[in-house]
MDTraj code that builds the backbone (N, CA, C; nanometers):
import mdtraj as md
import numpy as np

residues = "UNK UNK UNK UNK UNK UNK UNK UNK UNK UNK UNK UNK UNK UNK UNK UNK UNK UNK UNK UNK UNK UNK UNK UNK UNK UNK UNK UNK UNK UNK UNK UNK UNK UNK UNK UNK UNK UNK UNK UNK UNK UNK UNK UNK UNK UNK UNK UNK UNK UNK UNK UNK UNK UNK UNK UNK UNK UNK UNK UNK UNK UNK UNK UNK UNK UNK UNK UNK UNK UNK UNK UNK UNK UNK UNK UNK UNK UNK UNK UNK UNK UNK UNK UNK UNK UNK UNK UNK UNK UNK".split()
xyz = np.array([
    [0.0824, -0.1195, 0.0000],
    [0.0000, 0.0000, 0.0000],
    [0.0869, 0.1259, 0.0000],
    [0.2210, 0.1171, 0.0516],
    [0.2885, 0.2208, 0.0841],
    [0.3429, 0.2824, -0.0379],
    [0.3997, 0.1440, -0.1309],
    [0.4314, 0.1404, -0.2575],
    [0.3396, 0.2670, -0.3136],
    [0.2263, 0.2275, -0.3595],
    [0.1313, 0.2807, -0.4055],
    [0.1161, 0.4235, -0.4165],
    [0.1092, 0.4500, -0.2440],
    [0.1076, 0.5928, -0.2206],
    [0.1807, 0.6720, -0.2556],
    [0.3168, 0.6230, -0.2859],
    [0.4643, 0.6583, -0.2706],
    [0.4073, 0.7148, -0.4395],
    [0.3720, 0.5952, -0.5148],
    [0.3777, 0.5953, -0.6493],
    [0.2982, 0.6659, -0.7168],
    [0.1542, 0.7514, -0.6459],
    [0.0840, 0.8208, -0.6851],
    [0.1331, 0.9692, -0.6407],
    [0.2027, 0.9683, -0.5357],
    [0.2840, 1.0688, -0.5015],
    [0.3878, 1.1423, -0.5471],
    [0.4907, 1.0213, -0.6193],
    [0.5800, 1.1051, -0.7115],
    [0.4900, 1.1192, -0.8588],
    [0.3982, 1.0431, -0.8878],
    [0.3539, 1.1072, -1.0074],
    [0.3271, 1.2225, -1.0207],
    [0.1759, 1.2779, -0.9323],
    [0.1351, 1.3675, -0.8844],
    [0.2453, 1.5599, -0.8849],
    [0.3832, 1.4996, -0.8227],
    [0.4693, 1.5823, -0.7948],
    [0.5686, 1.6048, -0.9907],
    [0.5552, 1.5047, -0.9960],
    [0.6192, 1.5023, -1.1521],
    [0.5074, 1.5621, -1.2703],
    [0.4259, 1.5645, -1.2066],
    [0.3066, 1.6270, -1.3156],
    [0.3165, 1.7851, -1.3048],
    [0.3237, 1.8536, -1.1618],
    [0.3167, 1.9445, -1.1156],
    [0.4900, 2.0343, -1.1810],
    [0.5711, 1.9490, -1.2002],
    [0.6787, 1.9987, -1.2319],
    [0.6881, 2.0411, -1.3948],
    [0.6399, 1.9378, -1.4122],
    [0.6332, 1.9676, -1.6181],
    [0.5397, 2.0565, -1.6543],
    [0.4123, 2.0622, -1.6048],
    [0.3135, 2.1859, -1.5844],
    [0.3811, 2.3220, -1.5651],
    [0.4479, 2.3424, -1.4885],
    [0.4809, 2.4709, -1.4614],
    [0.5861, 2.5244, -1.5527],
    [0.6357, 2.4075, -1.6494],
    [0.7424, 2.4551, -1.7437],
    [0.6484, 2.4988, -1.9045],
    [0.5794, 2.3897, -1.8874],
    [0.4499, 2.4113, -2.0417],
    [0.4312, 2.5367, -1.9794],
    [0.3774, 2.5953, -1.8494],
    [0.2962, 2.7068, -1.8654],
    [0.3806, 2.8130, -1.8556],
    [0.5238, 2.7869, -1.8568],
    [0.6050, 2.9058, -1.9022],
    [0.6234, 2.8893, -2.0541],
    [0.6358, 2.8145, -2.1193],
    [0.6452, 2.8379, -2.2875],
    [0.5096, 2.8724, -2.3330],
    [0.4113, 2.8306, -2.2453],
    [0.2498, 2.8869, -2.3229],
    [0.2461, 3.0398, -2.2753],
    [0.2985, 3.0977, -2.1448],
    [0.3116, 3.2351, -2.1247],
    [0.4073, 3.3179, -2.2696],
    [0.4968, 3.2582, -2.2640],
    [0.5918, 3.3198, -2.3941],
    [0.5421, 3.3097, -2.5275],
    [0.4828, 3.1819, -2.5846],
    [0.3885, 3.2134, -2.6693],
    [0.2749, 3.2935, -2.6887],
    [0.1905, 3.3269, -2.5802],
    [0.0552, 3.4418, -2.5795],
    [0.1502, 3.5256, -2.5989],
    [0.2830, 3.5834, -2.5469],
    [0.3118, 3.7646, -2.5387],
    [0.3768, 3.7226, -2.6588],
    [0.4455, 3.6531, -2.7440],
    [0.4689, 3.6406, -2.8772],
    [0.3430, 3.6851, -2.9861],
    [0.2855, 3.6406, -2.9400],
    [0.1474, 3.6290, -3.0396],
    [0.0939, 3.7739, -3.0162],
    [0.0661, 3.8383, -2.8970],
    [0.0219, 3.9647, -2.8704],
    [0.0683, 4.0748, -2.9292],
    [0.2492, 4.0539, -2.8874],
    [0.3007, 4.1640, -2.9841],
    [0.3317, 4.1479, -3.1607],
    [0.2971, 4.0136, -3.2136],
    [0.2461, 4.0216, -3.3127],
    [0.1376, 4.0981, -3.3711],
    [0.0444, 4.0666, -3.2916],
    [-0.0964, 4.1584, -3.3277],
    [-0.1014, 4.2483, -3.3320],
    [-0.0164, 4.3200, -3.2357],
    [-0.0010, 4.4733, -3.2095],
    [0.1225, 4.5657, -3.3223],
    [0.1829, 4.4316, -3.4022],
    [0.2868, 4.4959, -3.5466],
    [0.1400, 4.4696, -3.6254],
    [0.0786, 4.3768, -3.6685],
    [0.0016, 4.3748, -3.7543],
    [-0.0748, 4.4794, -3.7579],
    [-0.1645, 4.4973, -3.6857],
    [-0.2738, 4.6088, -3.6017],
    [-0.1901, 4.7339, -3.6443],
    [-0.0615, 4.8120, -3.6446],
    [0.0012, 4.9370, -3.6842],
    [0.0391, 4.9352, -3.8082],
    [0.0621, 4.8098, -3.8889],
    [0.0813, 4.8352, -4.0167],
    [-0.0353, 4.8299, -4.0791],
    [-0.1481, 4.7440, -4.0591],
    [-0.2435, 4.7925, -4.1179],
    [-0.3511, 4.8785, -4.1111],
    [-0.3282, 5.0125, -3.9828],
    [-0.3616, 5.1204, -3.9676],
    [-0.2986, 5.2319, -4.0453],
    [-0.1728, 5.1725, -4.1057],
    [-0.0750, 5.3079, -4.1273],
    [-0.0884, 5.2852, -4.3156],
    [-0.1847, 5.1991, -4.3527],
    [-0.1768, 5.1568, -4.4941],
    [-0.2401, 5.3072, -4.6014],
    [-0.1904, 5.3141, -4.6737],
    [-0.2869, 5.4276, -4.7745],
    [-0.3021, 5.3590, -4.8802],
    [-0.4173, 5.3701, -4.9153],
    [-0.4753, 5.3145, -5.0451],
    [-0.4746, 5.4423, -5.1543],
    [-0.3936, 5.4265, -5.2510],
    [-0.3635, 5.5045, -5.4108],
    [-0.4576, 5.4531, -5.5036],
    [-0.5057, 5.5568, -5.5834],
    [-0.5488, 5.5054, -5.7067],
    [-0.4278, 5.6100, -5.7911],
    [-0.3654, 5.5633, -5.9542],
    [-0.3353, 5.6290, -6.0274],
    [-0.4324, 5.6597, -6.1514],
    [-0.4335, 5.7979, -6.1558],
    [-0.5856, 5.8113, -6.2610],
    [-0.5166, 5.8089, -6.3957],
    [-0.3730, 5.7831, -6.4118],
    [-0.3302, 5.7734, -6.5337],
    [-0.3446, 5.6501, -6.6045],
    [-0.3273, 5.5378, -6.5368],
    [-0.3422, 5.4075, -6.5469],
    [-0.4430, 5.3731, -6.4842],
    [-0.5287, 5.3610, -6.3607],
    [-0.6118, 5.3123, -6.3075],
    [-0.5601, 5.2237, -6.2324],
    [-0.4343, 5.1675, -6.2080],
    [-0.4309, 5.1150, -6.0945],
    [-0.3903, 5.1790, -5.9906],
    [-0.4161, 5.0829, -5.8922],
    [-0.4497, 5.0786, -5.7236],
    [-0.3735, 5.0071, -5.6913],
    [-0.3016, 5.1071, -5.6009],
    [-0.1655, 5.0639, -5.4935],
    [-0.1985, 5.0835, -5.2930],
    [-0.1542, 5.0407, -5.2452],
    [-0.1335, 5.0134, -5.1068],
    [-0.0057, 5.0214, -5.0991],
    [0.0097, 5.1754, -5.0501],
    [0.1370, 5.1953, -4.9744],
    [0.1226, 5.2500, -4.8276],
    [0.2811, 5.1859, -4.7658],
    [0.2723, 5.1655, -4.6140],
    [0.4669, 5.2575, -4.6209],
    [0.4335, 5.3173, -4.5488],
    [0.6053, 5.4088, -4.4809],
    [0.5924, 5.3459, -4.3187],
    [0.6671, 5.2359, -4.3576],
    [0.7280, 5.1812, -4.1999],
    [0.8208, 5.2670, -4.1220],
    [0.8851, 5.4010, -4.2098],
    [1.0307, 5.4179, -4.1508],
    [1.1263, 5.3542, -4.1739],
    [1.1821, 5.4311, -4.1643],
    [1.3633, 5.3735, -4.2275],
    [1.3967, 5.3000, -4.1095],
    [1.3753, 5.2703, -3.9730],
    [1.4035, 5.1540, -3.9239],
    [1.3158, 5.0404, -3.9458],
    [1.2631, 5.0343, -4.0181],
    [1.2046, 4.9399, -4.0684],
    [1.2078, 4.8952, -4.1924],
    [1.2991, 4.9393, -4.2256],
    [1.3303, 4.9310, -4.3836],
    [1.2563, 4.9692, -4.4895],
    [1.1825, 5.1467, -4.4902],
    [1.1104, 5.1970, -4.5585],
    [1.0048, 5.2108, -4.6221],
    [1.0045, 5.2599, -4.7493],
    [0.8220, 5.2761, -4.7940],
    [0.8119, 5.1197, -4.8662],
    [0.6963, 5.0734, -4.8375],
    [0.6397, 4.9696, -4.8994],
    [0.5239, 5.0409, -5.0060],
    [0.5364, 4.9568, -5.1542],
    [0.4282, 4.9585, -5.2222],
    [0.3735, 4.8050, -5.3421],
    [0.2751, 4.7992, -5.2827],
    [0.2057, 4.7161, -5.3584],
    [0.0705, 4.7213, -5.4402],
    [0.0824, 4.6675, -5.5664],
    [-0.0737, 4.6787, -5.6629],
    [-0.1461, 4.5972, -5.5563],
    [-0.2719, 4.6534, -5.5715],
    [-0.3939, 4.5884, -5.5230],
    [-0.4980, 4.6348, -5.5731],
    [-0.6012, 4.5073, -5.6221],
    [-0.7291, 4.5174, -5.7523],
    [-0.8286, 4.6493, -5.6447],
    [-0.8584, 4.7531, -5.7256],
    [-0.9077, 4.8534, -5.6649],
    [-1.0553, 4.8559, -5.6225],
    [-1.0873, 4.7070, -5.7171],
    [-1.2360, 4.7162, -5.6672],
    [-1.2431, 4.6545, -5.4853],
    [-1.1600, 4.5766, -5.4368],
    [-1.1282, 4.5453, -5.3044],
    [-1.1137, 4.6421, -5.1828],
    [-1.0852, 4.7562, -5.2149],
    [-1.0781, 4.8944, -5.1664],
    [-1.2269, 4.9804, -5.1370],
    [-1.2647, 4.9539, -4.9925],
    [-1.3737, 5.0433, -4.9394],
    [-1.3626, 5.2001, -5.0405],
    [-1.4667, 5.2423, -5.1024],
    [-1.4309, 5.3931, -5.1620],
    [-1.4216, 5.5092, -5.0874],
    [-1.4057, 5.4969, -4.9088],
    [-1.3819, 5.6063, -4.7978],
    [-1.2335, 5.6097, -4.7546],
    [-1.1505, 5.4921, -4.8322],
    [-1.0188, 5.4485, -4.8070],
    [-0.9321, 5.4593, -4.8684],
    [-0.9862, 5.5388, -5.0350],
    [-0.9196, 5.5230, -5.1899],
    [-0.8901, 5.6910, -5.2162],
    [-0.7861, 5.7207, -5.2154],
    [-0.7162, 5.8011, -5.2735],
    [-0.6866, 5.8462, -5.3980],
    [-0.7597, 5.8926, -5.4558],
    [-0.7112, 5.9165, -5.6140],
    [-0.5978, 6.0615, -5.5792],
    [-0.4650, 6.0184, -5.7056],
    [-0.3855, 6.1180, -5.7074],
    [-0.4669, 6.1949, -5.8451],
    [-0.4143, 6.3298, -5.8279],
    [-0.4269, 6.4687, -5.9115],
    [-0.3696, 6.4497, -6.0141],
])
top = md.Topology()
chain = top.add_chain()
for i, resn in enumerate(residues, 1):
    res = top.add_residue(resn, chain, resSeq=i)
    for name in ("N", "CA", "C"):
        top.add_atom(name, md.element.get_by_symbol(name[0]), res)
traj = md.Trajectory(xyz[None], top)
C-alpha cells in the first residue's frame, strides 16, 4: 500500500513539475502572439490606399520608416478597396 502511495505521489509531484514549465512556454507564446498583433494592427492602420488616374491602378502603400526598412508599395485590384479608403492622385 505504501508502494502505491509513494507511487501516486511522485507522479502527482512530476506532473506538477512539467506543468509549470508548459505554462512558461504557453506564457511566452501568448506575449509572442500579442506583440504580433499589435505589429500587424500598426501596419495595417498606417496603410494608404492610391489610385493612379493615369493608369487606373491601385496601390497600397505603407512608410514603416527607415528603421524598418522603408516605404512599402504594392498593386492591389481597386475594386477590393472600401471607396472612404481610396485616394485618387491629381
Amino acid at each position: 500500500m505504501k508502494k502505491i502511495i509513494a507511487f501516486f505521489c511522485t507522479s502527482i509531484l512530476a506532473s506538477l513539475a512539467i506543468g509549470c514549465d508548459m505554462s512558461t512556454e504557453a506564457r511566452a507564446g501568448k506575449a509572442q502572439m500579442r506583440a504580433s498583433q499589435a505589429t500587424a494592427n500598426k501596419v495595417v492602420a498606417g496603410i494608404e490606399y492610391i489610385r493612379d488616374p493615369r493608369t487606373g491602378f491601385c496601390f497600397a502603400y505603407y512608410w514603416g520608416g527607415a528603421a524598418n526598412g522603408g516605404p512599402a508599395l504594392a498593386a492591389v485590384p481597386c475594386e477590393s478597396i472600401p471607396p472612404g479608403m481610396l485616394t485618387t492622385a491629381e
